[in-house]
C-alpha positions as CSV (number, residue, x, y, z in Angstrom):
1,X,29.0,-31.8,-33.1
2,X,31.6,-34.7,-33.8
3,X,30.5,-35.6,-37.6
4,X,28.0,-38.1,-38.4
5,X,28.4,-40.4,-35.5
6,X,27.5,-44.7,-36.4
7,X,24.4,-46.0,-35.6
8,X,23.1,-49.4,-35.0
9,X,20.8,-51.0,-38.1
10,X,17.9,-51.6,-35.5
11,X,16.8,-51.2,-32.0
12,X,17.3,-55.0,-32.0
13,X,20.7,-54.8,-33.0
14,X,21.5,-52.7,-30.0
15,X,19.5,-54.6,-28.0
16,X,21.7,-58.0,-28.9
17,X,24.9,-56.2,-28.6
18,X,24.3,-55.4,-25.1
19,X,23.2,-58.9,-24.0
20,X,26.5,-60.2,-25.5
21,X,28.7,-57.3,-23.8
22,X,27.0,-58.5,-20.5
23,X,26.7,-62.4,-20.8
24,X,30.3,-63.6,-20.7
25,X,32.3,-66.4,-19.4
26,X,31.3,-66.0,-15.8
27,X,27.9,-66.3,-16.6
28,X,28.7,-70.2,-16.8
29,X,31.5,-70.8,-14.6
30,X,31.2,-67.9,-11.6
31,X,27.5,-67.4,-10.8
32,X,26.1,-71.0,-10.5
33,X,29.4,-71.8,-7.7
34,X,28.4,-68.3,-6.3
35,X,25.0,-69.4,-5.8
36,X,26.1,-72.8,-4.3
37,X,28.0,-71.1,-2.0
38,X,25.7,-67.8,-0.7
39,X,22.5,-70.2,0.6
40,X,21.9,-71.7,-2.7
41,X,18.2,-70.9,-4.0
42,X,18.0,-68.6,-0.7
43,X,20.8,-66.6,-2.9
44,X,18.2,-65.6,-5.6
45,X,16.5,-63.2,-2.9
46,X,19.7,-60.6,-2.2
47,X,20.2,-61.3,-5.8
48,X,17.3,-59.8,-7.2
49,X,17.3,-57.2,-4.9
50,X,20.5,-56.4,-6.2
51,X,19.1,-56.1,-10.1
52,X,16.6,-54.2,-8.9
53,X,18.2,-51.6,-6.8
54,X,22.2,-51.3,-8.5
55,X,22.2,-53.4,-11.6
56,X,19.3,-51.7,-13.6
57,X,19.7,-48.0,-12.2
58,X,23.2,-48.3,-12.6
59,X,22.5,-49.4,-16.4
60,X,20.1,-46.8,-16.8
61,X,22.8,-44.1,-15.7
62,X,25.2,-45.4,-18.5
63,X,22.4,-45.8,-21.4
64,X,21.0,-42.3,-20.3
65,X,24.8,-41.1,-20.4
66,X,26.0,-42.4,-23.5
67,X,22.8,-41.7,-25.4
68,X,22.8,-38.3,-23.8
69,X,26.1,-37.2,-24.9
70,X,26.2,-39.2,-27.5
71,X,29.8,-39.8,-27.0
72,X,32.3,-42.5,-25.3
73,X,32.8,-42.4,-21.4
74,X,35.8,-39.9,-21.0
75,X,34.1,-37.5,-23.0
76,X,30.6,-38.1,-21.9
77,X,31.7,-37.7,-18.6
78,X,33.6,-34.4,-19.9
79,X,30.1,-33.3,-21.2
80,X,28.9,-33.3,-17.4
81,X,31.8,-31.6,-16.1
82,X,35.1,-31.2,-17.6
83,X,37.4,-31.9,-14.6
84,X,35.3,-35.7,-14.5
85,X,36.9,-36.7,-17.8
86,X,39.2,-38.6,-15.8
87,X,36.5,-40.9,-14.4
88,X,36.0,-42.0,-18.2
89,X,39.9,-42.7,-19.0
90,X,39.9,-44.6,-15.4
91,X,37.2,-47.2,-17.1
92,X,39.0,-47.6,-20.6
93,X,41.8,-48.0,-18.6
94,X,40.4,-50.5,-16.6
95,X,38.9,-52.8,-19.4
96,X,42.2,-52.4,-21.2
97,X,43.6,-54.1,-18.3
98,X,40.7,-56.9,-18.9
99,X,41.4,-56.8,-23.1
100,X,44.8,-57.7,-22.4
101,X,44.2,-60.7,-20.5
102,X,40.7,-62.2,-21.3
103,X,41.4,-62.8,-25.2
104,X,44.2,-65.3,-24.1
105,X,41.6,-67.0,-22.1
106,X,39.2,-67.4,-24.8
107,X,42.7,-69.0,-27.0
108,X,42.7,-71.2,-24.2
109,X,38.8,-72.1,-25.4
110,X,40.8,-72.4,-29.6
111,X,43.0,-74.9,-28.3
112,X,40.8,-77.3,-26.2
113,X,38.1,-77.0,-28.9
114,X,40.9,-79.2,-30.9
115,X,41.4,-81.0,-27.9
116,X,38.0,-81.9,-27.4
117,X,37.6,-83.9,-31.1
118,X,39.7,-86.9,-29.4
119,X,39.2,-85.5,-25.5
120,X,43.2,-84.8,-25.6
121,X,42.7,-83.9,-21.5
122,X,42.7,-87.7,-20.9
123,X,41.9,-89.3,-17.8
124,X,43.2,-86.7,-15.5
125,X,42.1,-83.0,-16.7
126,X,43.8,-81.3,-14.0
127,X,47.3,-82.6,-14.7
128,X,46.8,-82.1,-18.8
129,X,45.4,-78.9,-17.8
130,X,48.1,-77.3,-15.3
131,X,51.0,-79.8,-16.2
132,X,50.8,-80.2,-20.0
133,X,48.5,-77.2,-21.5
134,X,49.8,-74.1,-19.1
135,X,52.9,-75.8,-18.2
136,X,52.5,-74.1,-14.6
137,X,56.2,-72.7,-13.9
138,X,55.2,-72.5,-10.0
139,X,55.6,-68.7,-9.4
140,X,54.8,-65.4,-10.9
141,X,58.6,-64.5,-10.6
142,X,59.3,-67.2,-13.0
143,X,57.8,-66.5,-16.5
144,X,59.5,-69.6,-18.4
145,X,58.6,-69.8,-21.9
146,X,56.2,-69.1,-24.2
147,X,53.3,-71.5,-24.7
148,X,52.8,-71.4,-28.6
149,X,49.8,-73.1,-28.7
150,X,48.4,-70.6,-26.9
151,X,49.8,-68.0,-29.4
152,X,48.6,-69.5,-31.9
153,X,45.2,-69.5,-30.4
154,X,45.4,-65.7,-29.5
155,X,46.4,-64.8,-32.6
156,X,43.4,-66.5,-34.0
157,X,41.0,-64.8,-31.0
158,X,42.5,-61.2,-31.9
159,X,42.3,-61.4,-35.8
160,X,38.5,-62.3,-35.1
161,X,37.7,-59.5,-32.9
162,X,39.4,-57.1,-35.7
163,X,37.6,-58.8,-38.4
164,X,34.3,-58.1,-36.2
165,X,35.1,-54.6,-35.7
166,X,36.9,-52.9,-38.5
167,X,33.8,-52.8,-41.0
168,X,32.1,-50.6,-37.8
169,X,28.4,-51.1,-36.4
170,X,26.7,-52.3,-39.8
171,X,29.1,-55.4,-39.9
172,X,28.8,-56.0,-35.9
173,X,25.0,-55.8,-35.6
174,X,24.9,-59.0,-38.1
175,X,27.7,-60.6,-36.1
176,X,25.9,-60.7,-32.7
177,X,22.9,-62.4,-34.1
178,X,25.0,-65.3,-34.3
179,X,27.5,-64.7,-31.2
180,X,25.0,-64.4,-29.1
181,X,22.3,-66.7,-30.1
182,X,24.8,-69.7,-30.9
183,X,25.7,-70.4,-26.7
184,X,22.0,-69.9,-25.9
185,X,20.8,-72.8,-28.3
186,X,24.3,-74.7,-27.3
187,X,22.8,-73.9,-23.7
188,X,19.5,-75.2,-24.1
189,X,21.0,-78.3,-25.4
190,X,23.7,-78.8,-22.4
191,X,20.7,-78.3,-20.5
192,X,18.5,-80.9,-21.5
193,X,22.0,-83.8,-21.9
194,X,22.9,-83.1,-18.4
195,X,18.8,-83.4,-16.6
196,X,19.1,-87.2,-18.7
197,X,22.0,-87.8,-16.8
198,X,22.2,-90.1,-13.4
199,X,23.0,-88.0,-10.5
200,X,21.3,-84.8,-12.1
201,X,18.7,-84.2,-9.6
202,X,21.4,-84.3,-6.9
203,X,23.7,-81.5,-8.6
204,X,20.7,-79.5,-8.7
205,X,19.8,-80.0,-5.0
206,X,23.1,-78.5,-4.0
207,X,22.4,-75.8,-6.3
208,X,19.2,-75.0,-5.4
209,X,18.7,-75.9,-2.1
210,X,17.5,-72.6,0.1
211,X,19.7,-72.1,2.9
212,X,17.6,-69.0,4.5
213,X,20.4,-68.5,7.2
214,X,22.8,-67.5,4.9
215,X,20.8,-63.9,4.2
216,X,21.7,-63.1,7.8
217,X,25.1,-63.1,6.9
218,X,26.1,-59.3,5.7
219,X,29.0,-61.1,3.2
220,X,26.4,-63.0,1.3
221,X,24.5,-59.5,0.6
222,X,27.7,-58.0,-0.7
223,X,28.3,-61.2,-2.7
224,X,25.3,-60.8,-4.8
225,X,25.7,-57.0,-5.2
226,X,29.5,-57.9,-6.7
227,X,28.4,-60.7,-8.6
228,X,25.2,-58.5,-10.3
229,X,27.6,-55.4,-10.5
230,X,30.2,-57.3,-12.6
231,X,28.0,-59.6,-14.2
232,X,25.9,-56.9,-16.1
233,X,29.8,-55.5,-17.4
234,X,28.7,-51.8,-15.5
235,X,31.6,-49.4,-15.4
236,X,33.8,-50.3,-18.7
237,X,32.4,-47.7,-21.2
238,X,30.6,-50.7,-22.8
239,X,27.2,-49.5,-22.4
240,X,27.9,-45.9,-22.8
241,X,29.3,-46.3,-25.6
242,X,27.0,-48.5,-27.7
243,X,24.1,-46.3,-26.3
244,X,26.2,-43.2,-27.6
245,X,24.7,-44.8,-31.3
246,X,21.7,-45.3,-30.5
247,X,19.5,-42.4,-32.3
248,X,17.2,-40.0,-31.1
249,X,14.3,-40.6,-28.6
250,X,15.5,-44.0,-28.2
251,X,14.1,-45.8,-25.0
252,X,16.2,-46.1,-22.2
253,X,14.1,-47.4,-19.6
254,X,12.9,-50.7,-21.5
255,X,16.0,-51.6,-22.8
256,X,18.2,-51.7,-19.5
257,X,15.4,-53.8,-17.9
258,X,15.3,-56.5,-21.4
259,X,19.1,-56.4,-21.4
260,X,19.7,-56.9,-17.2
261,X,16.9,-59.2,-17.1
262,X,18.1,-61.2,-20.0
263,X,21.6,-61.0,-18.8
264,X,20.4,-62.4,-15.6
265,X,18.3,-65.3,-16.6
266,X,21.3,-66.9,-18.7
267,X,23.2,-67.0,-15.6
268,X,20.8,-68.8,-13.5
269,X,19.9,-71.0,-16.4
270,X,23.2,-71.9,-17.0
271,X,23.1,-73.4,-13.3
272,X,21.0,-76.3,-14.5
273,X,23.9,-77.0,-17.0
274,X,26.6,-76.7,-14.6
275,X,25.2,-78.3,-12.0
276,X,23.3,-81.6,-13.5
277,X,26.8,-82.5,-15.0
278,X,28.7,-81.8,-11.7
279,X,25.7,-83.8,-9.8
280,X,26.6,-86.8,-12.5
281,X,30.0,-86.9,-12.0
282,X,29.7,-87.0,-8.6
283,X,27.5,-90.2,-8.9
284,X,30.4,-91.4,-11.5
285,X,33.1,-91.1,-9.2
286,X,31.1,-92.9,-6.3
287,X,32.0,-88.8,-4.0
288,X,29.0,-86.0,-3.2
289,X,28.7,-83.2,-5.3
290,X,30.7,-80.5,-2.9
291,X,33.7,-82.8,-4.0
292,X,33.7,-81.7,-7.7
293,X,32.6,-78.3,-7.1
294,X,34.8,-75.8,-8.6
295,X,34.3,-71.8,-9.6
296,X,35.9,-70.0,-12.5
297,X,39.0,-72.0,-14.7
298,X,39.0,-75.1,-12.5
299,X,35.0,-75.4,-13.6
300,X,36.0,-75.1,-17.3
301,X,38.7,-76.8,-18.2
302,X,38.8,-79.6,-15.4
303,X,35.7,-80.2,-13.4
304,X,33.6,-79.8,-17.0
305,X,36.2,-81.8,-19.5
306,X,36.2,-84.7,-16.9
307,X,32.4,-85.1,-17.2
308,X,32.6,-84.8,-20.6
309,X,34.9,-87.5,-20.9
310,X,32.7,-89.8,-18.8
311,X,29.5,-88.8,-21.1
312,X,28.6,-92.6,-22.2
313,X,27.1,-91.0,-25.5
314,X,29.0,-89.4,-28.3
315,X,31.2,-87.5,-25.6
316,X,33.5,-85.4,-27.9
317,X,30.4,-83.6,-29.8
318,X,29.3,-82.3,-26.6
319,X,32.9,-81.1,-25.3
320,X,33.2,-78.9,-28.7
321,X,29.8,-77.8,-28.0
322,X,30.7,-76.8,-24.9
323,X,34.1,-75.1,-25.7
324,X,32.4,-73.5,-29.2
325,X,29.8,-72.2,-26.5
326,X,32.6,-70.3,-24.2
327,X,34.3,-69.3,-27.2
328,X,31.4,-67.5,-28.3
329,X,30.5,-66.2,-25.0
330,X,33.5,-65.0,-24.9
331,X,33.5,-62.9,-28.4
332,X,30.4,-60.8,-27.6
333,X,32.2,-59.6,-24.2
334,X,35.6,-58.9,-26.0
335,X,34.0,-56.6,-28.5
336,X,32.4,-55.0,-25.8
337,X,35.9,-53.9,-24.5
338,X,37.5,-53.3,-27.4
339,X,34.8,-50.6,-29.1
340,X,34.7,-48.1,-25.9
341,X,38.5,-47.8,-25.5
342,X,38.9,-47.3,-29.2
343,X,35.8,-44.9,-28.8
344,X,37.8,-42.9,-26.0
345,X,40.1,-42.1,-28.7
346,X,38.3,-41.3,-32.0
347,X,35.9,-39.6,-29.5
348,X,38.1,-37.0,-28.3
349,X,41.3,-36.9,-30.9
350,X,39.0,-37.6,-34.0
351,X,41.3,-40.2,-35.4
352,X,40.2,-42.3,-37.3
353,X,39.3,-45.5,-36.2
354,X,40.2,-47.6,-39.0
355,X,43.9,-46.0,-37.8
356,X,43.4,-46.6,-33.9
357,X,41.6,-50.0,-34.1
358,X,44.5,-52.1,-35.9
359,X,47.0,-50.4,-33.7
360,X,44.6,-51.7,-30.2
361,X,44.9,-54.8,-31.8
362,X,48.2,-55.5,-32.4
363,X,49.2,-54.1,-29.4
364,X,46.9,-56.3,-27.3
365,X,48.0,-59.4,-29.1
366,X,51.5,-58.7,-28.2
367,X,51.3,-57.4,-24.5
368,X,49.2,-60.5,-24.2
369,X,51.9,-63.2,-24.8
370,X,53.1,-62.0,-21.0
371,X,49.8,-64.2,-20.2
372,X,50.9,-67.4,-22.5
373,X,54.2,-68.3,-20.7
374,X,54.8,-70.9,-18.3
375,X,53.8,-67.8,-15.3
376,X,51.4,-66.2,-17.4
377,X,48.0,-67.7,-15.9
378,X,49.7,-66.3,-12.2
379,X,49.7,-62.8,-13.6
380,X,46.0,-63.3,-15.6
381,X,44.5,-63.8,-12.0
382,X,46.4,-60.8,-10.4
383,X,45.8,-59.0,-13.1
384,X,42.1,-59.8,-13.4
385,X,41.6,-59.1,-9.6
386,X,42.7,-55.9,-9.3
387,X,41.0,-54.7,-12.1
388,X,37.5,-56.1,-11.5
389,X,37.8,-55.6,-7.3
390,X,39.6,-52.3,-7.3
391,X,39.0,-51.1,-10.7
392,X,35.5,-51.1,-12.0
393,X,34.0,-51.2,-8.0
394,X,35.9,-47.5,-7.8
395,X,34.8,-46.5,-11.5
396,X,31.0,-47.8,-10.3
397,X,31.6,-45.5,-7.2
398,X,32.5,-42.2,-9.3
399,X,29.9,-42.8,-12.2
400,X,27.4,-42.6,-8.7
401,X,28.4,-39.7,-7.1
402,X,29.0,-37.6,-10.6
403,X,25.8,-38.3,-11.7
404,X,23.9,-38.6,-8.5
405,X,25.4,-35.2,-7.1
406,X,27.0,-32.9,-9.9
407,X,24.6,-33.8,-13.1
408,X,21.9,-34.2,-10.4
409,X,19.8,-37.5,-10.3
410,X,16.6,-36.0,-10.6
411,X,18.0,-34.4,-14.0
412,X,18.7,-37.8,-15.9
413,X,15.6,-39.5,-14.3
414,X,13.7,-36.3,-16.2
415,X,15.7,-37.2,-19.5
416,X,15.5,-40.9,-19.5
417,X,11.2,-40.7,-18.4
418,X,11.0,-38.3,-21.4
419,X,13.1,-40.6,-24.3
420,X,11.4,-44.2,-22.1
421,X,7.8,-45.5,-22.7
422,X,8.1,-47.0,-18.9
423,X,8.9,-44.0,-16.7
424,X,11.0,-44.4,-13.7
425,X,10.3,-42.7,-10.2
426,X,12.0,-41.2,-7.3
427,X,13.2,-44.7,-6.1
428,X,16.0,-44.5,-8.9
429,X,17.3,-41.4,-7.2
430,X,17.6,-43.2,-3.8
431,X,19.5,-46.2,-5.6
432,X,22.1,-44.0,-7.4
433,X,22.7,-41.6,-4.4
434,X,22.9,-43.9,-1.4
435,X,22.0,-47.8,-2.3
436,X,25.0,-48.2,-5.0
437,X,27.2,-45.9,-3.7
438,X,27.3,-47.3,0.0
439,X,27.4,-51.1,-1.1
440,X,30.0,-50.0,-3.7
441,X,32.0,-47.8,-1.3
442,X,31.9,-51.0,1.5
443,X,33.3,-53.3,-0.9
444,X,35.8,-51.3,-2.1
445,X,36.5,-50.8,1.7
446,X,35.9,-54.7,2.6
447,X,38.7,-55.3,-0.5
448,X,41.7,-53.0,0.7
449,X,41.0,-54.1,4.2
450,X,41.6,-57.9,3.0
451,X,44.5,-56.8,0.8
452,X,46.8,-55.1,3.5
453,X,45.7,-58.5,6.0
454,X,46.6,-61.2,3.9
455,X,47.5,-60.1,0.3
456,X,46.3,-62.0,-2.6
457,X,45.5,-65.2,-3.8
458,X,49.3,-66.9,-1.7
459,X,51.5,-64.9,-4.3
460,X,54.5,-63.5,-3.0
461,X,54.1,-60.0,-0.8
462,X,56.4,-58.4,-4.3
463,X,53.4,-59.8,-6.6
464,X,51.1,-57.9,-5.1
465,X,53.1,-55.0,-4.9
466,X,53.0,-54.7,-8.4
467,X,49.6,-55.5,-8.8
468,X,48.9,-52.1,-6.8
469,X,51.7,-50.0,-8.1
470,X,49.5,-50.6,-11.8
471,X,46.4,-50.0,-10.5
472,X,47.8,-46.8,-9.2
473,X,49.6,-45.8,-12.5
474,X,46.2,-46.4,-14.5
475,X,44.7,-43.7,-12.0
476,X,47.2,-41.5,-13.1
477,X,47.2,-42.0,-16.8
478,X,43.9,-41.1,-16.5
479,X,44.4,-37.5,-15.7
480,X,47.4,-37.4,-17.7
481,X,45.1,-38.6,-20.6
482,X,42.4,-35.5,-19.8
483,X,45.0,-33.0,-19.2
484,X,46.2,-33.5,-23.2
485,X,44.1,-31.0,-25.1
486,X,41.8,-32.8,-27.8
487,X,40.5,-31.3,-31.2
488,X,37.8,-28.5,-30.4
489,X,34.5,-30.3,-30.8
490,X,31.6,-30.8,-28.3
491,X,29.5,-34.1,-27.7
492,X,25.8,-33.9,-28.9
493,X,24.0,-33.1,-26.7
494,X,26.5,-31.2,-24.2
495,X,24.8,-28.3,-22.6
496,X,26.3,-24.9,-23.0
C-alpha cells in the first residue's frame, strides 16, 4: 500500500475536475474551424461515432486503470505488468512537453485581458498581434529577445497553478467549481451577444451547413477521431490519475459518459459563439465568412479581437469576458498536466509532493521563457505538434494494446461492470482491441508519412530535426525513468 492516498471531497468534485482537464482552449478555437472544414453539420456524424467507439472506451480504460491501481500512470501501468512502466513515463513525458509550453499561452490570455480594457490590438489585430505583442523574429533559428510582458504574464499563470495545487485535492475541488463554471456562464453569454448580431445566421450557415460528401472522404473520418482523441485530454495521465482518488466502488461507467459527453457539448456549443461573431464580421467588412475564418491562435487573438472591436455596444467588457473565459479554460487543463506528472513521482519515489511540486513549477516557468522570445511562438507550434501528433496518438496506441491484450479486455470490462451502475458489453472489447488501435495506429502512420514528404509547418528541414530528435529522447527517458529502482511499495489494488 502507498499510505493514505488523497481523495476528492465528492463524487461531484471529481466529476468537475475532469470536465475542466478535458475542456480546454481548443474547445473554442479548434473544433468549431474543424467542423467548418470536415462537411460542417455532416461532421457531427463521424464525430459521434468517434465518442462512442474511442473517446468513451478509451476514458473508461484510464478511469478503470487509475481507480484500479489506485496509482499514477507509470506505476499503474507497472501494476499490469512491470516491463509497461515505460508506457506511463512516455505520457508524463509527453504532457510535460505540453506544461512547458501551454502556460505561456494562457500569459498570452494575462496580457490581452489588460489589452482588452482599451482594445490595445487597434485597428489591425494581426499586426499588434505578430508585430507588436510576439515581436515575430521570422525564424526558429533566431530566438531574439525576451518578451517581458509575457514573463510577467507567465509568471503570474504559474504562481496560480501552484497556489491551486500545493494545498492538494481539498483546495482543488473548491477551485474547479469556479474554473470551470466561470467560461460556461461567460459562454452562454458570448452566445446570446453574437445570435443579436447582423450577419449571425450566415456564420452559423457555414458552420452548420451539412456537406454529406465530405463522409466519403477517409481524412474527414480520421479528423474527427483526432479531434475527439485529443479533445477529451486521453493519454496524459490526467484521468488516471484523478480516478487513482476516487474511493472504493466508485462508478466508472457513468462518469466517463457525463464527463465525454459534457466535454463534447461545450465544444459544439462554443461553435455558435465562434461562428455568429465570425458571420458578423464578415457582414462588417462587406467579405463572406470563409474570409475571416481562422483555427487555433489566429481565431483568438486576431479574427476574435477584431470583432470585438467592431461590437457597437460596450466592446471592451466583452473582449475581457472573452480573454477571462480562455484564461479560465485554460487553468482547469493546466492542472490537469501538472498533478499526473508530479503523481509519477510521489507515486513511485514517495517524495513528498509539497517537495516535487514547487520544484515542477519553477522549473516550468523557467524552461518556458524559451517560448516568450521573439522565436518562441515557432518553437510552441513545433513543440506542440510533435507532442499531440506523435506523442499522445503513440501513448493512446500502447494504453490499447496493454490493456486490450496483456491485462485482457474482458478483465477490466468485468471490473468496471462490477464498480458501474450502467454495465458495459462486449462491444467495448471490440473498440479497445481493434477500433482505437487501427484508427490510432493509421494516424500515427498518416503523420510520419507526411513528416518525411514535406516536413512541418515551412520551418527549416534542421527545425524539424530537432523536433524528432526530442520526441525520441522523451522515449528514452522513459525507460531510463523505469529502469531506476523506486521505494518497495505496491499500488492498491496490484494483483499478486
Amino acid at each position: 500500500m502507498n499510505g493514505i492516498r488523497e481523495r476528492w471531497t465528492s463524487r461531484t468534485s471529481f466529476i468537475i475536475a475532469s470536465i475542466g482537464a478535458a475542456i480546454g482552449l481548443g474547445n473554442v478555437w479548434r473544433f468549431p474551424y474543424m467542423c467548418y472544414e470536415n462537411g460542417g453539420g455532416a461532421f457531427l456524424i463521424p464525430y459521434i461515432i468517434a465518442l462512442f467507439t474511442a473517446g468513451i472506451p478509451l476514458m473508461i480504460v484510464e478511469y478503470g486503470l487509475g481507480r484500479r491501481m489506485q496509482a499514477g500512470a507509470p506505476t499503474a501501468f507497472a501494476g499490469v505488468r512491470k516491463g509497461a512502466e515505460w508506457i506511463g513515463w512516455l505520457a508524463l513525458m509527453v504532457v510535460m512537453m505540453i506544461f512547458l509550453f501551454y502556460p505561456v499561452i494562457m500569459a498570452w490570455c494575462v496580457d490581452y485581458v489588460v489589452y482588452a480594457f482599451n482594445l490595445g490590438w487597434g485597428s489591425d489585430a494581426k499586426v499588434f498581434f505578430e508585430k507588436d505583442f510576439l515581436q515575430l523574429s521570422g525564424s526558429p533559428g533566431i530566438l531574439g529577445g525576451i518578451r517581458w510582458p509575457i514573463v510577467i504574464g507567465l509568471a503570474v499563470v504559474w504562481l496560480a497553478i501552484y497556489l491551486s495545487l500545493f494545498k492538494g485535492l481539498k483546495a482543488l475541488s473548491k477551485i474547479v467549481f469556479y474554473t470551470v463554471i466561470t467560461p460556461w456562464v461567460i459562454l452562454v453569454i458570448m452566445v446570446i451577444r453574437g445570435l443579436t448580431l447582423p450577419g449571425a445566421i450566415e456564420g452559423l450557415k457555414f458552420y452548420l451547413t451539412p456537406n454529406f460528401a465530405a463522409l466519403l472522404n477517409p481524412r474527414v473520418w480520421l479528423a474527427a477521431y483526432g479531434q475527439i482523441f485529443f479533445t477529451l485530454s486521453l493519454a496524459m495521465g490526467t484521468m488516471i490519475v484523478y480516478s487513482s482518488y476516487l474511493p472504493e466502488k466508485s462508478d466508472i461507467t457513468n462518469n466517463s459518459f457525463m464527463v465525454s459527453l459534457a466535454n463534447c457539448g461545450t465544444s459544439f456549443f462554443a461553435g455558435f459563439a465562434v461562428f455568429s461573431i465570425l458571420g458578423y464580421l464578415a457582414q462588417a467588412m462587406g467579405v463572406t465568412v470563409p474570409q475571416v475564418t481562422q483555427s487555433g491562435f489566429g481565431l483568438a487573438f486576431i479574427t476574435y479581437p477584431t470583432a470585438i472591436r467592431l461590437l457597437p455596444i460596450i466592446p471592451a467588457f466583452f473582449g475581457i469576458l472573452f480573454f477571462v473565459m480562455l484564461l479560465t479554460l485554460g487553468i482547469d487543463s493546466a492542472f490537469s498536466q501538472i498533478e499526473p506528472f508530479v503523481a509519477g513521482f510521489t507515486d513511485k519515489w514517495h517524495i513528498s509532493k509539497k517537495l516535487v511540486l514547487p520544484v515542477v513549477c519553477i522549473c516550468g516557468f523557467l524552461i518556458g521563457i524559451i517560448f516568450t522570445t521573439r522565436g518562441g511562438y515557432y518553437w510552441l507550434d513545433i513543440v506542440d505538434y510533435f507532442a499531440s501528433s506523435y506523442g499522445l496518438t503513440l501513448v493512446g496506441l500502447l494504453e490499447c494494446i496493454v490493456i486490450g491484450y496483456i491485462y485482457k479486455a474482458h478483465k477490466m470490462r468485468d471490473y468496471v461492470n462490477e464498480v458501474s451502475d450502467f454495465k458495459i458489453g462486449k462491444w467495448w472489447d471490440v473498440c479497445i482491441k481493434i477500433i482505437t488501435p487501427v484508427i490510432l495506429g493509421i494516424s500515427l502512420i498518416l503523420s510520419i508519412l507526411t513528416l518525411v514528404q514535406k516536413g512541418y509547418g515551412g520551418y527549416p528541414t534542421w527545425a524539424t530535426l530537432v523536433g524528432i530528435v526530442f520526441t525520441l529522447c522523451i522515449i528514452v527517458i522513459s525507460f531510463v525513468l523505469m529502469s531506476i529502482r523506486g521505494k518497495p511499495a505496491r499500488a492498491e489494488g496490484t494483483e499478486d
